[in-house]
N, C-alpha and C positions, 0 to 999 in steps of 0.2 A: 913221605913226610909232608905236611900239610903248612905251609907260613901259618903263624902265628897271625891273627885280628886282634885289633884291639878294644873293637866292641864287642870278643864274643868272651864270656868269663869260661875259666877253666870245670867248671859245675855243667855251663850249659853245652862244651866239647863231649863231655864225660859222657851227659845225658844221650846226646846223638848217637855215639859210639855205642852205648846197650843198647838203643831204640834198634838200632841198624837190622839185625837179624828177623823182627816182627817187620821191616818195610821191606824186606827179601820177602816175607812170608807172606805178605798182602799181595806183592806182585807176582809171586808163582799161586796164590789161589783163586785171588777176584781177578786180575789185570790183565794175566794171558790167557786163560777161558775167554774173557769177556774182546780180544783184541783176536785171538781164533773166531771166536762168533760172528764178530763184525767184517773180516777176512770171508766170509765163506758164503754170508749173506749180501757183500757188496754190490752184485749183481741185481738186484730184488731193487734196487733202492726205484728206481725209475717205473716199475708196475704197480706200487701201494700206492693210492691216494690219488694218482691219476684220474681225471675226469675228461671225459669225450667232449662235455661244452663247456662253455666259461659260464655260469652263473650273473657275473654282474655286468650290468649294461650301462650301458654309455648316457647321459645324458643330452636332450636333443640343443641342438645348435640355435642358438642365442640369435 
């Protein structure tokens, strides 16, 4: 059992409580796929995008 808010009306508990089972549903379809993916690629993160030289130079001394 959950206290009682006094900001939240008894319409907008109701709503959360049906909504409940569709935010189960999003997290076993998008969220753990996408949290497995990232898990498995973590390794990779350090070889994409990588550059051998730096590109931008220094300006000369004043």
């Amino acid at each position: 059992m959950t206290p009682i808010r006094p900001d939240e009306t008894s319409r907008h508990r109701l709503l959360m409580f049906l909504l409940s089972p569709l935010a189960g549903l999003w997290r076993l379809t998008v969220l753990r796929p996408l949290y497995r993916y990232a898990t498995a690629t973590c390794r990779q993160v350090g070889t994409r995008g990588a550059r051998d030289r730096v590109e931008v130079r220094t300006a000369p001394a004043r």
